[in-house]
C-alpha positions in Angstrom: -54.8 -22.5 4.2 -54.5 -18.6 4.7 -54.7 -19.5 8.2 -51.9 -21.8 8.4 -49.6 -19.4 6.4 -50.6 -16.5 9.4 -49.3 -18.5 12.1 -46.4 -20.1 10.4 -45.3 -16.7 9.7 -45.9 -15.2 12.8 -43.7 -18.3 14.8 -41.4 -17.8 12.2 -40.6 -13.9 13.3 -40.9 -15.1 17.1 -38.4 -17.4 16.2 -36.1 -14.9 14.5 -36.6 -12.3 17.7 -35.3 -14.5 19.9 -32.4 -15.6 17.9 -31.7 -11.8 17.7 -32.2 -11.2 21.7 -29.8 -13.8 21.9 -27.1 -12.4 19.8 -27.6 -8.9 21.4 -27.2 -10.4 24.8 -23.9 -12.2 23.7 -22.5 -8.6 22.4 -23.6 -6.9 25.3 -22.0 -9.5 28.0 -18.6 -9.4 26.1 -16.1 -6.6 27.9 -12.6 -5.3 28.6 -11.5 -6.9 31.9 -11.9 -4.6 34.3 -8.5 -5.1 36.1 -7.0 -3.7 33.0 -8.0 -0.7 33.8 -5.3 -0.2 36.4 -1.9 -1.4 36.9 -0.5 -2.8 40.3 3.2 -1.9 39.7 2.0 1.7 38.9 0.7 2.2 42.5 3.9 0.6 43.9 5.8 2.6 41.9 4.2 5.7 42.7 4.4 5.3 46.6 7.8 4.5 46.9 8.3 7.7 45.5 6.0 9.7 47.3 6.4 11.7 50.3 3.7 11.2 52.2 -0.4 9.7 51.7 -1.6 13.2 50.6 1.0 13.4 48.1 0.2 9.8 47.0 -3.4 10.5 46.5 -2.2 13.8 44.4 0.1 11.2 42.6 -2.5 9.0 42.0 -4.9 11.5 40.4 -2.8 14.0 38.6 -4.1 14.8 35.3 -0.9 15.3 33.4 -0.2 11.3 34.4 -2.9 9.9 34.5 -2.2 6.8 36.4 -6.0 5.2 36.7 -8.1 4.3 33.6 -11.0 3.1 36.0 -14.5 4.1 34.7 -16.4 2.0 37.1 -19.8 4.0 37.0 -19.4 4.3 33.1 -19.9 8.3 33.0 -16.8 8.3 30.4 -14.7 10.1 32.7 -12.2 8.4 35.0 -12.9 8.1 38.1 -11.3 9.7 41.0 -9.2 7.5 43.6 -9.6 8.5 47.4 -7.2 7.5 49.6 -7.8 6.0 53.9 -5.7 4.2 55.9 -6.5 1.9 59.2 -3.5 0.8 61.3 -3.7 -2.4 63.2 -0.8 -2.2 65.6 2.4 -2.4 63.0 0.9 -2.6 60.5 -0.8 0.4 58.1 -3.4 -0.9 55.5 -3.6 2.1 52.8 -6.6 1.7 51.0 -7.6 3.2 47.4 -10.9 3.7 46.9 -12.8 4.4 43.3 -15.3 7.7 43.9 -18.7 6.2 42.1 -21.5 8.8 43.2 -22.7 10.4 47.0 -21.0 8.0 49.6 -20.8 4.9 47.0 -17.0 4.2 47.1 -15.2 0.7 45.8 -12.3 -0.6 47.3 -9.7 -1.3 44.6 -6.3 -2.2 46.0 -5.0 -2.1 49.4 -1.1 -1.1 50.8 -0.3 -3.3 53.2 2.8 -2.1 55.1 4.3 -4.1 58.1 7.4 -3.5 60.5 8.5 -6.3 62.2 10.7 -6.1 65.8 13.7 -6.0 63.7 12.3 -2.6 62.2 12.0 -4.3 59.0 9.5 -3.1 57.0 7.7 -5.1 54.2 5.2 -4.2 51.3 2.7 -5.6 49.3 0.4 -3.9 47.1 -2.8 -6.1 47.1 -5.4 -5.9 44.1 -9.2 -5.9 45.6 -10.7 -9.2 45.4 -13.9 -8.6 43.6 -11.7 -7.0 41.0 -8.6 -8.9 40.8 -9.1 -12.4 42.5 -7.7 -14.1 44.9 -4.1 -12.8 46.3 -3.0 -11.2 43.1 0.2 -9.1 44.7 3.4 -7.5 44.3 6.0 -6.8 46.3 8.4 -3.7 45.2 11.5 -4.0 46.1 13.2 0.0 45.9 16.5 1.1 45.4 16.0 3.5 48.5 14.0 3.3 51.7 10.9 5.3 50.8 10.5 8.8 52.8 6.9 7.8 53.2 7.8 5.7 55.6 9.3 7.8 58.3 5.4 8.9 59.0 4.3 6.0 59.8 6.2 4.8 63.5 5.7 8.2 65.1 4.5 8.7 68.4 0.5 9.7 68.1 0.1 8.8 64.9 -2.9 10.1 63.3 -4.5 7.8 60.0 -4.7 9.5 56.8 -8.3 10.0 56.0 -8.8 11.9 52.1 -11.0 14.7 52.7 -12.3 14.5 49.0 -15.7 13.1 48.1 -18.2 13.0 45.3 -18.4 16.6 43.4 -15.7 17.8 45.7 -12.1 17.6 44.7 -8.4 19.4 45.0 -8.4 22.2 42.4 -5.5 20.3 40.7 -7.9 17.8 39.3 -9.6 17.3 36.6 -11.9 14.1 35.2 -10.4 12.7 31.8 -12.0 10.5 29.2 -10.8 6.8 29.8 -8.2 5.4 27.4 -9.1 2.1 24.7 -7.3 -0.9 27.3 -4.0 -1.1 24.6 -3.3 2.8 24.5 -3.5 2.0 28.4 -0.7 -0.5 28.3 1.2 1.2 26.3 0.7 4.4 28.5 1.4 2.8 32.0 4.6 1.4 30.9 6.1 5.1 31.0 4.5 5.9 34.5 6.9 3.1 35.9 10.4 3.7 37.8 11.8 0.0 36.4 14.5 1.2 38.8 12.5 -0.7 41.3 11.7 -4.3 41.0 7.9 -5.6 41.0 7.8 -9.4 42.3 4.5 -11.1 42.5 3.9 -13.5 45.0 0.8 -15.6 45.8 0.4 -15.3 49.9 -0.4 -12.2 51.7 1.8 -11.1 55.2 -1.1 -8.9 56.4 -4.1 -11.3 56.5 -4.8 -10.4 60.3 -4.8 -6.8 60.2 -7.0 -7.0 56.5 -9.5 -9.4 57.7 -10.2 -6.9 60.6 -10.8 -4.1 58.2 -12.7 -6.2 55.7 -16.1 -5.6 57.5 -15.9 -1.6 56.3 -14.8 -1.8 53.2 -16.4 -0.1 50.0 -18.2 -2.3 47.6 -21.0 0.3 45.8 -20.2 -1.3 43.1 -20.1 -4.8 44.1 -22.9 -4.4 45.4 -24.7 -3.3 42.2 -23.1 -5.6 40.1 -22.8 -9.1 42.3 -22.6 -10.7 39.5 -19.4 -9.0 37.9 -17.1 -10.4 40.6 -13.7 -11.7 39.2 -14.6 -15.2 39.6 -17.6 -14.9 37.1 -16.3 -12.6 34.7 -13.7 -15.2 34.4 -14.2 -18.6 35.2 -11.8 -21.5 36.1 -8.9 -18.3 36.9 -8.0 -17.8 40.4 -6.7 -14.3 39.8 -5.7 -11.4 37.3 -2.2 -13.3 37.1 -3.4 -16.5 36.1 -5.3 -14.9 33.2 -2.7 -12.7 32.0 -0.5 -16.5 31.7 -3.1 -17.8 29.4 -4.3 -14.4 27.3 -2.4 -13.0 23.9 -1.7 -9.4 25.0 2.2 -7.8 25.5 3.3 -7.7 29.2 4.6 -4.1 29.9 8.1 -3.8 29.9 11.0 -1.5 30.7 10.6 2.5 30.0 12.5 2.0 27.0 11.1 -1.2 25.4 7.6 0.5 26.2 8.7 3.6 23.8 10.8 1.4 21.0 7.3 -1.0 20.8 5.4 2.6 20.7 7.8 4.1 18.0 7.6 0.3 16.3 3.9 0.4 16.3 4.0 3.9 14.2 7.2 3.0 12.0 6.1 -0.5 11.3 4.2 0.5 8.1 7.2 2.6 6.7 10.3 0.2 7.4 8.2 -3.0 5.3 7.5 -0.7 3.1 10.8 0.8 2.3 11.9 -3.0 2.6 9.6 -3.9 -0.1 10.7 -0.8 -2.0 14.0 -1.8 -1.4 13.4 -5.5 -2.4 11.8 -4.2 -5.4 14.8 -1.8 -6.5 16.9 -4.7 -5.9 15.1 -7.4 -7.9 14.9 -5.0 -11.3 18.7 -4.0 -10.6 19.6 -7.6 -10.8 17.4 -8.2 -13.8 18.6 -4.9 -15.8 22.4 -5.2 -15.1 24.8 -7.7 -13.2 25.0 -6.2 -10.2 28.7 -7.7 -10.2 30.1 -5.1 -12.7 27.5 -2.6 -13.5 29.2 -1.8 -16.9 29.0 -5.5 -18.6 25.6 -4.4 -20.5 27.3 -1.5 -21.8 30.3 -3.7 -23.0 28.1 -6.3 -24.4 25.8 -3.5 -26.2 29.2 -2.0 -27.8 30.7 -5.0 -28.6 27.7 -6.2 -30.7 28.0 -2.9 -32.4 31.8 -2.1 -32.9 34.7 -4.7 -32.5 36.7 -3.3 -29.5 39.9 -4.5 -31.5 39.9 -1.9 -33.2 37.3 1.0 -33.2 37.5 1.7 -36.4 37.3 -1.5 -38.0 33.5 -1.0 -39.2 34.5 2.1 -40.7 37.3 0.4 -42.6 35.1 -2.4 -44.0 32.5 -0.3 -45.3 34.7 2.1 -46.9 36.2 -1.4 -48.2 33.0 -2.4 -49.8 32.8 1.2 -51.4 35.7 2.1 -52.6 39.3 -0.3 -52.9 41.5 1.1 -50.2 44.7 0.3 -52.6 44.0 3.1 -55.5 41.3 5.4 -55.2 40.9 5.7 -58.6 41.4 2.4 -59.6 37.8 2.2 -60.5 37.8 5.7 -62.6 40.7 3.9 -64.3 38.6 0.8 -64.9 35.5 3.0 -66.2 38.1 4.5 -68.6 39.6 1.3 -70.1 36.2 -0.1 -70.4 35.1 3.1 -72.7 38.7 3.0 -74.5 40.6 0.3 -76.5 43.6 -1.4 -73.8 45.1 -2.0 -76.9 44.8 1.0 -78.8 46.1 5.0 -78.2 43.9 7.8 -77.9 44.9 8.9 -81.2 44.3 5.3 -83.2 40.6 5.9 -81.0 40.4 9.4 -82.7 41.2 7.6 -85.9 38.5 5.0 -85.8 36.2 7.6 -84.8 37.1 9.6 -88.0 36.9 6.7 -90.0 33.5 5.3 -89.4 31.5 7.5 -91.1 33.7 6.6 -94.2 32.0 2.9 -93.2 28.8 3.8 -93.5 28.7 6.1 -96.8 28.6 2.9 -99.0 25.9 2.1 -97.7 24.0 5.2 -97.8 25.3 5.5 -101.3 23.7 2.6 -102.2 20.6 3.7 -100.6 20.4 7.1 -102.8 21.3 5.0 -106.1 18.9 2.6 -105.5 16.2 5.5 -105.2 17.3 7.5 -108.0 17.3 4.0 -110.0 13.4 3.8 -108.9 12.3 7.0 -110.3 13.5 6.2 -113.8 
């Protein structure tokens, strides 16, 4: 019987382990999307207004804007973004590269700039397929034609190259500690010019010159991690925009929406509760006093206690009940008749006085006769 107990015991806790491995694997595999981590539009934005690719890489990592929120190697601090180019006749593919450790680099987006014979030029910022899927672009579309591009068509045209590596960067930089994903959002949405326009489009004008380059790209961490591609962190989603459609999170607007939903966010809690405060005020005004004339309570109150007729009207009816208002001595009058004959004077009063003990001596006469009579 012991024996039985043992081993249902021990299959019991067995069981139990695994159930908890399970759980902890579940926790474990759940993550922020890793394309969160940095915004498309942001890169556009930033090279349109750049003067050249060594002032777009200094764009791209300057501490006080903090463009990236990429922690790819997970040392909490965010990595650094190198910056190459390769030209394939007209066309300039301007690569940004994560920094991950010694020569391990990840290609996260691409620049694809092309001039056509009509010295047209056309842009698309294209996110890195292991970390955006499939053709997730934007075109930008600026107000002005960007300086940066008057680098590009010159006669012995040299490709940019970063000279920055692993443990070696421009003294302007510093490493800062990622952001959570929605301070991120809320963040980026201040580092875009919305003078420019940001259109997304599903087909990519550079797939020649791209597919030549593919072969050296930087995948360190692709390579580590095959299985964190975008197609298996999110299944049945062709790219970052086809999630975003189907997700609950708040698109990043214009400069100034992006600071009213960042004041809202911090003055939320005060305007509902001055509301309710409000609400409250309101309910106990309407249940103390009419808020139609704030004086009908007094009214009421006073004409419940004194006639407004005439204010004096209590007064009149209590001195009424005391004392009769037609001759104030009436009833000193009345106290005197009551004491004194109506029909007599004061002197025929004096008289009866006088003669009332004259009523009573018979009487006591009698009384002293009839007790001298007993002592005989």
């Amino acid at each position: 019987m012991k024996t039985k107990i043992i081993t249902l015991t021990l299959l019991t806790s067995l069981f139990a382990g695994q159930l908890f491995a399970q759980d902890r694997t579940t926790v474990n595999a759940t993550s922020s999307e890793i394309s969160d981590n940095l915004d498309l539009r942001a890169v556009a934005s930033i090279f349109g207004d750049s003067e050249n690719l060594d002032d777009f890489e200094r764009r791209l990592n300057d501490p006080k804007v903090q463009i990236s929120n990429l922690d790819l190697n997970q040392d909490n601090q965010v990595d650094y973004l190198r910056v190459i180019e390769s030209v394939e006749g007209n066309t300039h593919l301007i690569i940004v590269q994560s920094v991950l450790g010694r020569d391990v680099f990840q290609d996260v987006a691409t620049i694809e700039v092309e001039r056509d014979r009509h010295n047209n030029v056309q842009v698309q910022v294209v996110g890195d397929v292991y970390m955006y899927g499939d053709n997730y672009i934007y075109e930008p579309v600026y107000v002005h034609t960007p300086v940066i591009y008057t680098s590009f068509w010159v006669h012995n045209y040299r490709p940019y190259y970063s000279s920055w590596y692993w443990g070696y960067y421009p003294t302007y930089y510093y490493a800062w500690n990622p952001f959570p994903v929605f301070s991120y959002r809320n963040h980026i949405g201040l580092c875009i010019n919305f003078n420019y326009s940001y259109n997304y489009v599903n087909y990519r004008r550079c797939h020649v010159a791209y597919n030549n380059y593919y072969g050296r790209r930087g995948n360190g961490y692709e390579r580590q991690y095959p299985n964190r591609s975008f197609s298996s962190r999110n299944s049945g989603y062709a790219n970052r925009h086809e999630l975003d459609r189907t997700r609950n999170i708040r698109s990043v607007g214009t400069r100034n929406e992006v600071a009213n939903n960042s004041n809202n966010s911090r003055g939320n809690s005060m305007i509902k509760r001055n509301e309710t405060s409000s609400t409250r005020n309101e309910n106990t005004r309407s249940n103390d006093i009419p808020r139609g004339n704030s004086t009908t309570r007094n009214e009421n109150t006073r004409s419940n206690d004194i006639p407004r007729g005439n204010p004096t009207t209590r007064n009149e009816n209590t001195r009424s009940n005391d004392i009769p208002r037609e001759n104030p001595t009436t009833r000193n009058e009345n106290t005197r008749r009551n004491d004194t004959p109506r029909g007599s004077s004061q002197r025929e009063f004096s008289q009866r006085n006088d003669n009332s003990p004259r009523s009573q001596s018979p009487r006591n006469e009698s009384s002293r006769g009839n007790g001298r009579s007993n002592r005989g």
